[in-house]
Every structure is written in C-alpha cells, then in structure tokens.
BAPA-874894 format. One record per residue: y, z, x of N, C-alpha, C in turn; residue in one letter. Coordinates in steps of 0.02 Angstrom, whole numbers, plus 50000, padded with zeros to 5 digits. Atoms other than C-alpha are relative to their C-alpha. Example, Ala and Ser with C-alpha at 12.3 -4.5 7.8 and 13.67 -1.06 7.14 Angstrom:
REC 49941 50000 50045 49775 50390 50615 50060 50000 50045 a
REC 49941 49997 49958 49947 50357 50684 50055 50037 49961 s
# end
This chain:
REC 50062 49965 49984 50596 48807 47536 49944 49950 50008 x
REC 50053 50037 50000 50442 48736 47608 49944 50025 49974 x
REC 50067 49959 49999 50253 48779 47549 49944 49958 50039 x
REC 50057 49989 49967 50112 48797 47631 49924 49968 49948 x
REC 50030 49988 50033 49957 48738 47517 49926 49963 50038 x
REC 50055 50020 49980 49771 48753 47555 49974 49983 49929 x
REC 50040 50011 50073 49666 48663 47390 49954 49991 50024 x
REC 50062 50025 49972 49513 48663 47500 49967 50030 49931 x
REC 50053 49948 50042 49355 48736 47369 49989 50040 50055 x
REC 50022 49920 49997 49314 48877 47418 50056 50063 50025 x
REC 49930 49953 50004 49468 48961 47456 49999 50040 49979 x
REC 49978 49969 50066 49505 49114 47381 50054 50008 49961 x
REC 49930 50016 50038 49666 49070 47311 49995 49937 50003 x
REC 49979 50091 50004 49641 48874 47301 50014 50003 49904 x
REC 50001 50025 50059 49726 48819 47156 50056 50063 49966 x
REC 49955 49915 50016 49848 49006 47139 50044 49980 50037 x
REC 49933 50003 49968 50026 49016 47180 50020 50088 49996 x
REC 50007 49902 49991 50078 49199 47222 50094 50013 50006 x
REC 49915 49985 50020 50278 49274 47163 50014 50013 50083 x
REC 49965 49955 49953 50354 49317 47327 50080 50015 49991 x
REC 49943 49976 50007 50508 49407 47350 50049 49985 50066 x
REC 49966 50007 49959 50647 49359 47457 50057 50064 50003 x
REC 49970 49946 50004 50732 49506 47524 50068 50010 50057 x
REC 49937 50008 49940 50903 49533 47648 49993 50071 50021 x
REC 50013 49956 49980 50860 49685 47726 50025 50017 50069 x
REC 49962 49984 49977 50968 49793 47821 50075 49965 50032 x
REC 49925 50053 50022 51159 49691 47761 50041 50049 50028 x
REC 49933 49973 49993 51316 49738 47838 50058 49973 49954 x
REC 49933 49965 50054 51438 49788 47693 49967 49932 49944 x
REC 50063 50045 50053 51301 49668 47564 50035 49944 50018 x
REC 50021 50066 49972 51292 49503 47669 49966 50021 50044 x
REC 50026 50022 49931 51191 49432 47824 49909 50034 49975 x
REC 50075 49980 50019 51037 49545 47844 49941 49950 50041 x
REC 50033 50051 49991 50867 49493 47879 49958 49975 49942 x
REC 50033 50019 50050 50754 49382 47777 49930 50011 50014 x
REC 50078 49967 50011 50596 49462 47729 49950 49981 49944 x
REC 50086 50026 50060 50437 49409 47629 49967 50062 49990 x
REC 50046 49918 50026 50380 49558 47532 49960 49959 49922 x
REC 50047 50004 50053 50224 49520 47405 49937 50041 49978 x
REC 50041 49935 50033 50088 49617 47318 49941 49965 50049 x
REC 50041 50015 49975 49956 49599 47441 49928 49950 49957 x
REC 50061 50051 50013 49788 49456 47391 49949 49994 50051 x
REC 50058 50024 49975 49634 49387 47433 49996 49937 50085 x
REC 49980 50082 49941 49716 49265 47588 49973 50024 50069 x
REC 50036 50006 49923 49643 49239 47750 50067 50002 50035 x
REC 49948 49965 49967 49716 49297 47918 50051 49924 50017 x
REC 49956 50065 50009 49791 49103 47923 50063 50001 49974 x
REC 49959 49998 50056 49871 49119 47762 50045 50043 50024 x
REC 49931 49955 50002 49951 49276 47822 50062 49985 50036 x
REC 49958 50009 49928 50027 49207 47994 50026 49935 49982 x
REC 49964 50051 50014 50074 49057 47902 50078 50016 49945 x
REC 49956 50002 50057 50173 49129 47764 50085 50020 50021 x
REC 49935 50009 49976 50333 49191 47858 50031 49916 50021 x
REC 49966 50030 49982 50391 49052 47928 50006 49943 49954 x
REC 49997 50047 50050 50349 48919 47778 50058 50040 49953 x
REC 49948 49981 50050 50462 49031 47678 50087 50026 50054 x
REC 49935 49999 49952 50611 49050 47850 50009 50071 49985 x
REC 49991 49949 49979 50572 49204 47863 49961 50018 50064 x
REC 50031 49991 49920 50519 49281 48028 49940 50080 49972 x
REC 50052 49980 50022 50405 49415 47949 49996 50002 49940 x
REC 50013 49978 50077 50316 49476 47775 49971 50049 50006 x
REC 50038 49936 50021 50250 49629 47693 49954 49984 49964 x
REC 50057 49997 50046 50107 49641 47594 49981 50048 49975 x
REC 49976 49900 50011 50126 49799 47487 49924 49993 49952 x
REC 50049 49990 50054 49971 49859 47375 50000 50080 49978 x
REC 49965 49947 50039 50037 49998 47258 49939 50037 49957 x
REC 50038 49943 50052 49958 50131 47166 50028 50088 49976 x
REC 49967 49937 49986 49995 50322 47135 49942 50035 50057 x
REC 50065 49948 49966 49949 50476 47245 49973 50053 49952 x
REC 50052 49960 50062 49870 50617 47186 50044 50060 49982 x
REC 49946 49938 50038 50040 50708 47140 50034 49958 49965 x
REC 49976 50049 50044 50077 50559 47025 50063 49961 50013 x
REC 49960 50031 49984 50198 50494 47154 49991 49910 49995 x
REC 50020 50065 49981 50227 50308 47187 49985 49977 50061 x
REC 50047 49993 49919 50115 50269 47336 50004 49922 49997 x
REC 50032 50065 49988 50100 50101 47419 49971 49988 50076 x
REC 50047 50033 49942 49996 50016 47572 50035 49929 50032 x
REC 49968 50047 49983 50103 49912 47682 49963 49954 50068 x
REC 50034 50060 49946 50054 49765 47798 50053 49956 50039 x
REC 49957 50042 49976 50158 49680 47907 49987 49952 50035 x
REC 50027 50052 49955 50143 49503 47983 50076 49975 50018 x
REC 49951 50027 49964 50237 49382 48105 49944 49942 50013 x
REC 50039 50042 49993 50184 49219 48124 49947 50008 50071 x
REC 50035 49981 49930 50095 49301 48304 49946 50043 49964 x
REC 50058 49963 50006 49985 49416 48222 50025 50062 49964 x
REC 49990 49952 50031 49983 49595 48115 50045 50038 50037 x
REC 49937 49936 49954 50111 49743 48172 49984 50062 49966 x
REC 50028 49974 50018 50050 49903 48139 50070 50032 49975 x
REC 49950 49965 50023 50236 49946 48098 50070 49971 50000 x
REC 49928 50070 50000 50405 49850 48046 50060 50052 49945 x
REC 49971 49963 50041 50555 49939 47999 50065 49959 49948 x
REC 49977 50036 50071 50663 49800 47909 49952 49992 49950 x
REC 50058 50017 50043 50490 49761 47831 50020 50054 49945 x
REC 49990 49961 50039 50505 49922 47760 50047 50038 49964 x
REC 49913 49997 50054 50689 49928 47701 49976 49967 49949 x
REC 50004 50052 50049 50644 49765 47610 49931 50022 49940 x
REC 50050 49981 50019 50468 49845 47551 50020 50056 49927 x
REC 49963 49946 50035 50580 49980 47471 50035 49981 49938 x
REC 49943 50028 50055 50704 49878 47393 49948 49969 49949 x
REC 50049 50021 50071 50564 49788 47287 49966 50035 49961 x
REC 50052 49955 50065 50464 49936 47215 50051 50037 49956 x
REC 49953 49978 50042 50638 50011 47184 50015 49970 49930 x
REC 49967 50083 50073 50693 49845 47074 49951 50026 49960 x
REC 50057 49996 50046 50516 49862 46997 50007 50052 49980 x
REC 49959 49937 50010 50558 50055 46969 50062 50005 49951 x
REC 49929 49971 50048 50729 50047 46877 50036 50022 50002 x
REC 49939 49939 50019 50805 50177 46918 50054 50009 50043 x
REC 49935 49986 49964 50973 50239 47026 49965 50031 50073 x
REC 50036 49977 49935 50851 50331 47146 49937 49989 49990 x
REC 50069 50005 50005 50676 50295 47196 49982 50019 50079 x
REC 50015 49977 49934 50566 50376 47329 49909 49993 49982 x
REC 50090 50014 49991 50383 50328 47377 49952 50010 50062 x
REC 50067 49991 49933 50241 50385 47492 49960 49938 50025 x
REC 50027 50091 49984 50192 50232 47586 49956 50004 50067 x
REC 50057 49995 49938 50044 50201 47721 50007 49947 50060 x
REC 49987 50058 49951 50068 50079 47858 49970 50021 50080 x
REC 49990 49976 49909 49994 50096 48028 49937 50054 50002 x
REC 50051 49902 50002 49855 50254 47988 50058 50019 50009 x
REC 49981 49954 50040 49992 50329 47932 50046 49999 49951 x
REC 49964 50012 50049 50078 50395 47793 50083 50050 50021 x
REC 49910 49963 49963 50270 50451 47795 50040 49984 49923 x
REC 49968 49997 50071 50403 50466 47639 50059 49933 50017 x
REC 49944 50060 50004 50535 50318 47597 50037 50014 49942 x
REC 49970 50009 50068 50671 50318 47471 50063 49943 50001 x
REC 49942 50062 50024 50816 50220 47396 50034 50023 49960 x
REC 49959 49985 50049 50961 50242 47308 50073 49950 49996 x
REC 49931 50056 49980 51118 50141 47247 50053 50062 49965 x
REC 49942 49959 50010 51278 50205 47250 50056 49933 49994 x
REC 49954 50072 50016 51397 50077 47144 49968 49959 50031 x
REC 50012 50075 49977 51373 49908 47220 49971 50026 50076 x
REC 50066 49993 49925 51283 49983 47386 49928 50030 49982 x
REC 50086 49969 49990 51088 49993 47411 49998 50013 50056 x
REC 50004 49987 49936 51043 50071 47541 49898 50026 50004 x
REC 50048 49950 49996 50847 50129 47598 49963 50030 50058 x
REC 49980 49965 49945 50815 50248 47723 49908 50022 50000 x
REC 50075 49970 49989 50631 50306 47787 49972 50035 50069 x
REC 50017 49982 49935 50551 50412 47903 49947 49961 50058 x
REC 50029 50053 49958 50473 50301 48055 49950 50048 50040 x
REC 50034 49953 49983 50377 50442 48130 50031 50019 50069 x
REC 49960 49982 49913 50378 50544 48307 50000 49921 50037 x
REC 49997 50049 49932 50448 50433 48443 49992 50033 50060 x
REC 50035 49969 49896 50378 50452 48634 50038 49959 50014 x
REC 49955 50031 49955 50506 50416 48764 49974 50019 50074 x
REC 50019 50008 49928 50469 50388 48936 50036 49959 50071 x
REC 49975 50045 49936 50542 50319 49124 49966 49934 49991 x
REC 50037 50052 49982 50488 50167 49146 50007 49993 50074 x
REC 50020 50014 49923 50404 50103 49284 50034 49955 50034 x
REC 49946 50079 49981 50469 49974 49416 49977 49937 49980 x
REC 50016 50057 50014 50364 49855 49372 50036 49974 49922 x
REC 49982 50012 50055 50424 49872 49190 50068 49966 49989 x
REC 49916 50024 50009 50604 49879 49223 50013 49926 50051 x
REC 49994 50047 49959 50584 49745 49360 49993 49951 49963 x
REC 50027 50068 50069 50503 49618 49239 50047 49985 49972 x
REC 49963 50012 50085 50593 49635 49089 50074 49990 50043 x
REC 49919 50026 49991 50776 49639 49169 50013 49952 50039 x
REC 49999 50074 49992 50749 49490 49269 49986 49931 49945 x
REC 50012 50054 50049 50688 49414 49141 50043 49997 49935 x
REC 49935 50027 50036 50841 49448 49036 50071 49998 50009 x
REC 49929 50015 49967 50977 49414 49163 50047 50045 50006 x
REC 49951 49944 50002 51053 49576 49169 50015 50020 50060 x
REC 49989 49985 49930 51151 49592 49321 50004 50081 50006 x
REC 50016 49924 49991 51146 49773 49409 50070 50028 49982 x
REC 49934 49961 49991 51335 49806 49404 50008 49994 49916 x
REC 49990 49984 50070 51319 49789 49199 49955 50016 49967 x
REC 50061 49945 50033 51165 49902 49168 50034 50047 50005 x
REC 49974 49925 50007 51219 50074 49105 49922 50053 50015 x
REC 50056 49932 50025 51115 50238 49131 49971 49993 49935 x
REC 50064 49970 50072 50951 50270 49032 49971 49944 49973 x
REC 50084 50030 50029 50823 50144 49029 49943 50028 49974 x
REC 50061 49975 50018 50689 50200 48928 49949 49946 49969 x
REC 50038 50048 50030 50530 50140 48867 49970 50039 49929 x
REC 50005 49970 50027 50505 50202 48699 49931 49965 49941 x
REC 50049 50042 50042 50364 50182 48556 49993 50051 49937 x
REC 50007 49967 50073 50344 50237 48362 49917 49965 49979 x
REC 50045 50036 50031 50197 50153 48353 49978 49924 50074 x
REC 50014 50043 49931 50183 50023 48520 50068 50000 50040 x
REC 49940 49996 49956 50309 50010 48665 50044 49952 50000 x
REC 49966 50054 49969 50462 49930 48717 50075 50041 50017 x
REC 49973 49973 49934 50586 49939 48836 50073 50014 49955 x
REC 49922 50010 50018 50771 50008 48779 50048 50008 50062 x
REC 49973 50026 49938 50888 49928 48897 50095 50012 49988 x
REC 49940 49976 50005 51075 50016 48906 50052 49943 50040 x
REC 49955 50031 49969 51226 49884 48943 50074 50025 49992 x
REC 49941 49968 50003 51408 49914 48970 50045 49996 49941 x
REC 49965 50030 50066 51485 49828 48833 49970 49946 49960 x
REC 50030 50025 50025 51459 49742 48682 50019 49905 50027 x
REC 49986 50084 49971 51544 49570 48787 49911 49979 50024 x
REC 50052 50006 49962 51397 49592 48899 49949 49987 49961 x
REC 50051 50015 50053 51277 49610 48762 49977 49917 49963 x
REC 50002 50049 50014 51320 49460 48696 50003 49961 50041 x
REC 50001 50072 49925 51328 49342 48850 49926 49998 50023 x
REC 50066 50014 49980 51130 49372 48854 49988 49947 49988 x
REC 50022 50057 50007 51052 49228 48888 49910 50009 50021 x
REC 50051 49978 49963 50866 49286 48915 49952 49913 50015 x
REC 50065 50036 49990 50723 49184 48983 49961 50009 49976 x
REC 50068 50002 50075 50603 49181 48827 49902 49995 50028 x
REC 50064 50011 49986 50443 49102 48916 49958 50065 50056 x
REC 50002 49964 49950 50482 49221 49065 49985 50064 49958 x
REC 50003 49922 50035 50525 49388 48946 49923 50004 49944 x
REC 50068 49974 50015 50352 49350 48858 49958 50030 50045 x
REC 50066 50010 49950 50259 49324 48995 49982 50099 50013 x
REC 50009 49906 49998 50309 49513 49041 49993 50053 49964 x
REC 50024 49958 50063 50303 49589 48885 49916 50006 50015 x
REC 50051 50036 49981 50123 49522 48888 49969 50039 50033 x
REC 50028 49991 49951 50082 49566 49062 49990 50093 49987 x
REC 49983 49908 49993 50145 49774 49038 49996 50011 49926 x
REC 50010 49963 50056 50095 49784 48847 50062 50026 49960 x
REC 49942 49995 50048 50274 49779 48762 49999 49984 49960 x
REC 49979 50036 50076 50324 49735 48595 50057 49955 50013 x
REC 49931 50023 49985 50494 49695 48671 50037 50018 50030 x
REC 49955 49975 49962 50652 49741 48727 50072 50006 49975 x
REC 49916 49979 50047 50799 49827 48633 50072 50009 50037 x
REC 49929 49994 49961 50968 49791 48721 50054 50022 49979 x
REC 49947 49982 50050 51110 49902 48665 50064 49995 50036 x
REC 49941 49985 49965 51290 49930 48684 49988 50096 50033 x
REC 49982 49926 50002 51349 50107 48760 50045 50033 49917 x
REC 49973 49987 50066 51383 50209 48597 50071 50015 50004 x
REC 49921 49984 49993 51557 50248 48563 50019 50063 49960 x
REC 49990 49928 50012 51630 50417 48513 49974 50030 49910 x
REC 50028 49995 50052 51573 50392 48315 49916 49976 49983 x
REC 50069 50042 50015 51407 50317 48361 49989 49943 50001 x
REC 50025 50069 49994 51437 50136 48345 49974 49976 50076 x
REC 50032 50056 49953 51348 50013 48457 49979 49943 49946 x
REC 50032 50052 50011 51273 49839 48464 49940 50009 50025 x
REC 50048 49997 49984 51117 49792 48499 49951 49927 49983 x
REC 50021 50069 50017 50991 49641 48511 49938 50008 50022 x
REC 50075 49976 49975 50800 49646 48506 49964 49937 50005 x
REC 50036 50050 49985 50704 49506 48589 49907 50026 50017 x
REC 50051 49997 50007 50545 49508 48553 49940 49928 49993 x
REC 50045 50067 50004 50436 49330 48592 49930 50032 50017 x
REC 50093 49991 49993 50270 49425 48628 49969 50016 49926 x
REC 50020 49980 50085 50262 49454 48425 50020 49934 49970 x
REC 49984 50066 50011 50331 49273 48410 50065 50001 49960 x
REC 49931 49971 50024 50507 49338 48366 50039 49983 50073 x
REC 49970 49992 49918 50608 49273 48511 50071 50050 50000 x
REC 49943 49972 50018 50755 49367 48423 50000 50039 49951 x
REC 49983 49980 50047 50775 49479 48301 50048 50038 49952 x
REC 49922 49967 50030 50909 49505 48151 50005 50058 50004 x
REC 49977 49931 50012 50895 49676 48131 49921 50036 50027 x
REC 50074 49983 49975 50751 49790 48211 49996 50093 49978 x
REC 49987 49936 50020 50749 49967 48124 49937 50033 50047 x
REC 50028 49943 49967 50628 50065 48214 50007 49996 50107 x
REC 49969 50008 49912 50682 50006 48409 50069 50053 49979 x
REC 49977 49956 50008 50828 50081 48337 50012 50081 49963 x
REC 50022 49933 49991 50747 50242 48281 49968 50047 50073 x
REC 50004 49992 49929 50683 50250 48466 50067 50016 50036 x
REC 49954 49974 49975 50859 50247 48519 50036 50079 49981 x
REC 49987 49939 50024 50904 50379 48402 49987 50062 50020 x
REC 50041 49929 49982 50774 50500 48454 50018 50010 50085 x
REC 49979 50013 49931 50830 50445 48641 50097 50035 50008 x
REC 49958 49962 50003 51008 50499 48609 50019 50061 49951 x
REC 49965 49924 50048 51005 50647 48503 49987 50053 50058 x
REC 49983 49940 49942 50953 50737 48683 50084 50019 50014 x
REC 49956 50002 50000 51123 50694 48691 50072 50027 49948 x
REC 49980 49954 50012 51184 50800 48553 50028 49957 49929 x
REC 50003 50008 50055 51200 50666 48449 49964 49979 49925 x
REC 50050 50002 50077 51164 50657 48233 49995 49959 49973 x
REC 49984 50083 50051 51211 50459 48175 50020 49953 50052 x
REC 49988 50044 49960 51215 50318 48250 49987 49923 49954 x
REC 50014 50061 50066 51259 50142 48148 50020 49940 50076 x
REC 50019 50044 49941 51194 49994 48260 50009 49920 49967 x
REC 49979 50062 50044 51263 49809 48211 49956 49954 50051 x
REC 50082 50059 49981 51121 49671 48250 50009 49920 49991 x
REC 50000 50090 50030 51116 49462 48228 50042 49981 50000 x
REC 49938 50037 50008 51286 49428 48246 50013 49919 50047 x
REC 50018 50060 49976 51226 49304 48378 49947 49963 49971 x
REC 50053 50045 50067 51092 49244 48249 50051 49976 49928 x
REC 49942 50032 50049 51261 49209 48147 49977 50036 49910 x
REC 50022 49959 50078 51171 49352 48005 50013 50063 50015 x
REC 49987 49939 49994 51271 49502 48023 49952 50056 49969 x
REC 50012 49927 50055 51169 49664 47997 50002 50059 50035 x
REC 49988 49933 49967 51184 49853 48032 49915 50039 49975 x
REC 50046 49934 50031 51040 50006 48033 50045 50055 50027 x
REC 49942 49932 49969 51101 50180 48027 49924 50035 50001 x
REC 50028 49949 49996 50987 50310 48090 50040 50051 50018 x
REC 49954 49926 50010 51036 50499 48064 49929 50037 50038 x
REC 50047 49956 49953 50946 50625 48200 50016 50084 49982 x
REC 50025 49933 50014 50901 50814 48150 49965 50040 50059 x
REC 50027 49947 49980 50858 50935 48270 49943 50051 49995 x
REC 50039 49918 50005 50699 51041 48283 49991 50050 50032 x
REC 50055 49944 49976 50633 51216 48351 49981 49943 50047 x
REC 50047 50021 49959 50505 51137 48441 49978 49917 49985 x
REC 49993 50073 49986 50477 50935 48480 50042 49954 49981 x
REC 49946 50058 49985 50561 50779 48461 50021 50008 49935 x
REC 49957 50009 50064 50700 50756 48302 49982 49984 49947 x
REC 50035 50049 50039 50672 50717 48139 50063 49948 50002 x
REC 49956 50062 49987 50742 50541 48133 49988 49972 49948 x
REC 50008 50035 50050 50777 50449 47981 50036 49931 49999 x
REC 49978 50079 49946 50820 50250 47995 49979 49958 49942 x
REC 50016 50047 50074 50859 50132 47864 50063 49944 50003 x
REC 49957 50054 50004 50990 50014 47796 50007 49973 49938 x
REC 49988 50019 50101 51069 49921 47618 49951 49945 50029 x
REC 50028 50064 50014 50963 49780 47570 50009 49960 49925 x
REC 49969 50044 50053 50986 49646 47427 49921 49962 49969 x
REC 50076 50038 50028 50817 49578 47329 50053 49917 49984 x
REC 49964 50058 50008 50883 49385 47345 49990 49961 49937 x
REC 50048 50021 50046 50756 49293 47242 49937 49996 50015 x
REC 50079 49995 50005 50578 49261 47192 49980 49928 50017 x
REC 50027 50077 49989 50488 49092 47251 49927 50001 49994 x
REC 50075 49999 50013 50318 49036 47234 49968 49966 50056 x
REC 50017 50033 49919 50212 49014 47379 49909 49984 49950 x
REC 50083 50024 50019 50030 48930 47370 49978 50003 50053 x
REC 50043 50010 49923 49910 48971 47509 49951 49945 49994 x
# end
C-alpha cells in the first residue's frame, strides 16, 4: 500500500491518519471482486477525495456518514469518488458500503436506509454460512433508443463489428446515462479491444458515463459483461452493479426475473452481480441488484 500525505498547516487533517476499509465487493463464489475504499466520511478536501482511490489500488471509495432515521433504523449518507470526480451513484460502492456497517452491526442480517444521489432507497445484507451477499434497491431505470450519433460513436469506438452486434441497444440511466451494447457471445465479448482515448472522447462528447457490453443471456439468465468507462477515469471496470440493474429493467420486458452477470475476468478479478426483476401494475420493475462481498482489511491512510 501506498499513502498519500499532506502535513501542510492548515490542513484539516494534517497530522490525522483515517481507518479505511478494504472491501471485495461483488466476489464470485468468495474470491476476485472489486476493491473498494469505504470510510466514515471527514473534513478532506475535494483533492484528498480524488486522490484516495488510487493511492490505496482501488479504482473508487465511499464515504459513508451514519446516523439513525426517525424510526430508529440504521441510516447512512453515501459519497462516491473516482479518481475523475464525485458519482452521484455506484453500485459496487454500495455492496461494499453494506458489507462494513453490517461487520460494524453484528448480526446474521442487517438492513439500512441509505442516501446517495438526493435520494434515499433501502439496502440489506445477510450471510448465509460462509456466503455474504448484499442486495439494494438502485432506483427507477429510464431506457431509451439511442441515437445514431450515440450508437455511431461508442461502437466505433469499441470495435464491434456489425455481424457480432445482437438486437437491443439501449441507452439506459439510474441516475446518468450509458449505452448497453448487446454482443453475440461471450468469445466476442472478450476479444474487445476498445479505443480508450477514442471511447472517452465520445462518452464526453454525448454525456455518457459509459458503455456496458454484455453477452446474449442464456436460458437461466447467465451472461457476461464488461463496463468501460474512461470518462469517470475507470477505463474498465471489475464489476458495475447498477449498468447491470439497467440491463435488468431492460430485459424483464422480456419476461424475465434473475439475471447473474460475471464481470473482470479480463481484469484477471473474477466477479458476478445478480439482479432479480419484479413486475408492476403500472411502470418500470422493481429491480433489486447486489452481490457477496468480503471486508478484506483495514489500512491507514493520511491525507
């Protein structure tokens, strides 16, 4: 581990070292995962924040600030960074966010009202024997065509020839957009080779977050999937839980209720999310979207 340390005076942490938590968030069968920085939110400048993933090799952090609500639940205030700047919404963040108030918690099940984004939404956790798993609602997702310019951009810019695009490009958003891009197989999937400087540039240009590339599902739900994201300064990411709550809400028109999506295997950190889709009356599904995670260890960072 590297640190980061400012001892300028006047700092408001010069001279403080702050617990963080190293977390593996959303593990297939407890390995791989991604690595997450979850700590009790402080006094640190927006520096400190965009510095602290990557001094600790992680690609984002949380910044939780806990309290109760006013039905004596356990409430917390989540923050998410990337060394690019804030995210008004991160869904490994908030596997890993889970798994730490749980630990702190005790118990076999734990469930907490949490704020992120203007808004609030329910999260829980539970272990069953040697699996953790924690599962949360990500809110409504908006699905939409995309435009040509959108789909033009982005799939040049991640080499996807026409004869191995599947039906149902969408551009979906829980919270900001990005493009979900249907391929034939998971070979194909993996033989991406995108153009990074190029797939920002267009992110960028049309206001994406990214671009979630999946397999076609298969008769129980599985797929792959791989989320490149360099306009958040993520040119890759292990595991991306709410792109794949977007897909979810995108195929439950389709009739279906589960869908378990395996992630990073070309980042050599196997991990899976499972989102489970519900049916309403009237508008889009409820969608719930989570994954096991593992609290690794604690390190000490100094801003």
């Amino acid at each position: 581990m590297s640190e980061k340390s400012y001892r300028t005076a006047g700092h408001p942490m010069a001279g403080r070292s702050l617990p963080v938590t190293i977390v593996h968030a959303c593990q297939r069968d407890g390995s791989g995962g991604s690595p997450t920085a979850v700590l009790d939110d402080a006094p640190l400048t927006e520096a400190d924040r965009l510095a602290l993933p990557a001094s600790l090799g992680t690609s984002h952090a949380v910044f939780v600030t806990t309290g109760e609500t006013d039905g004596g639940r356990t409430g917390a205030t989540l923050r998410f960074f990337t060394s690019a700047g804030e995210l008004p919404a991160c869904g490994h963040g908030t596997v890993a966010a889970l798994a730490v108030l749980a630990e702190r918690a005790g118990t076999e099940r734990f469930e907490a009202e949490l704020r992120a984004g203007g808004r609030t939404f329910t999260g829980s956790w539970a272990r069953d024997g040697e699996r953790v798993e924690a599962v949360f609602d990500p809110g409504p997702v908006r699905l939409r065509e995309p435009t040509e310019a959108e789909a033009g951009l982005v799939l040049a810019a991640l080499g996807i020839a026409e004869d191995t695009l599947a039906a149902g490009v969408r551009v979906a958003s829980t919270g900001r957009w990005r493009l979900l891009v249907p391929v034939r197989s998971r070979a194909v999937l993996a033989g991406l080779s995108p153009d990074f400087d190029r797939l920002r540039s267009a992110c960028d240009r049309l206001g994406l977050l990214g671009c979630y590339v999946h397999s076609v599902p298969g008769g129980e739900g599985a797929l792959a999937a791989r989320m490149f994201a360099p306009a958040i300064g993520v040119p890759e990411d292990i595991a991306n839980a709410n792109s794949t709550a977007c897909l979810a809400a995108h195929l439950a028109s389709e009739g279906r209720t589960r869908i378990t999506v395996d992630m990073g295997d070309s980042l050599e950190s196997p991990a899976t999310v499972v989102a489970t889709m519900r049916p309403r009356p009237v508008g889009p599904p409820l969608v719930r979207v989570g994954g096991e995670a593992s609290v690794v260890r604690v390190v000490s960072w100094s801003p």
